[in-house]
N, C-alpha and C positions, 0 to 999 in steps of 0.2 A: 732299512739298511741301505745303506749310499755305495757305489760304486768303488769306492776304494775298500771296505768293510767287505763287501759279497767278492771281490778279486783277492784278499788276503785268505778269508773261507775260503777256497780254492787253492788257495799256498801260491798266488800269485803277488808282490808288490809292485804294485803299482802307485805312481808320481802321476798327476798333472802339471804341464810345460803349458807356459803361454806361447800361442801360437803365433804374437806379433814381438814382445820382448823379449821370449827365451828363457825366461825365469819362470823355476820352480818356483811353484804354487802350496806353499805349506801351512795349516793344514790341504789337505786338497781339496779343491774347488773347481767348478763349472767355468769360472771365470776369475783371473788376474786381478790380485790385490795391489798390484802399483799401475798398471796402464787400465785396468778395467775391461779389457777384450777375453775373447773366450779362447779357452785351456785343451789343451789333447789330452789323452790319456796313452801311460807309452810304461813300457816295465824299465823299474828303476834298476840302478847299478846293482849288480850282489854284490861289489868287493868296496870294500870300507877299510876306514884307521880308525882306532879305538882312540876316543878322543880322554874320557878317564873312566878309571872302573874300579868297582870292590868288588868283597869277599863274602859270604855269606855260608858259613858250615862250608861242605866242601867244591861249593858252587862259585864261579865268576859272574857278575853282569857288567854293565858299562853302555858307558853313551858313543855310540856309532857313529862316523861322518861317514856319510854315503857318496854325497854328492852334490856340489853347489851349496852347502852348507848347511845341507838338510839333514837334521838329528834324530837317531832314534833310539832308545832303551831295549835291551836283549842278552840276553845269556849268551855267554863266552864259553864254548869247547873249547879247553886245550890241555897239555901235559903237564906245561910248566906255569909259571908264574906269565900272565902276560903283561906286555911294555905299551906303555903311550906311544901313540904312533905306529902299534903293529898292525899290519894288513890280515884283516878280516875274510871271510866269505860268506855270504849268507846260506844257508844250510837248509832253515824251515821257517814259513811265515804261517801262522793262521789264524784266526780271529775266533773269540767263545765270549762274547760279551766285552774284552778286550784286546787290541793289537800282541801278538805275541812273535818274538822274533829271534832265532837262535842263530849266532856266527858261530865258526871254526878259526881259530887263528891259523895262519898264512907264514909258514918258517919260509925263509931266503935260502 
């Protein structure tokens, strides 16, 4: 289990940043897929815009933007119908053989 895997088991998400060009590193990695230098580890954003998402029975999911254009797939809490471009929060992350990730939408 890698570092990002054993910190989600723990309901932690965690992002590696290159620590000379500042871009996230997606998947996460030890080291930077454009400059080739080594990565930090740091917790990522919790609050996100729902970039698109369906329906499923009485369920939402949708694709997340977090941050820096880093994507992720998660179930959508909410009352109502949600909008492209609502802000998100992250609520629970944990890992069971796969990433698993639940937002709350975010009313104005």
């Amino acid at each position: 289990m890698n570092k990002f895997e054993s910190e989600l088991k723990n309901g932690n998400f965690v992002v590696s940043e290159c620590i000379t060009c500042k871009q996230i590193v997606w998947p996460t990695s030890d080291f930077c897929n454009i400059c080739y230098n080594t990565t930090k580890w740091r917790n990522a954003n919790n609050i996100g815009k729902i970039i698109e998402f369906s329906k499923k029975n009485n369920s939402f999911f949708g694709l997340i933007e977090v941050e820096q254009n880093l994507r992720v797939m998660g179930k959508i809490v909410t009352d109502k119908i949600p909008e492209i471009n609502q802000k998100v929060i992250l609520k629970e992350c944990s890992f069971n053989k796969t990433p698993k990730f639940i937002f709350k939408t975010i009313t104005n």
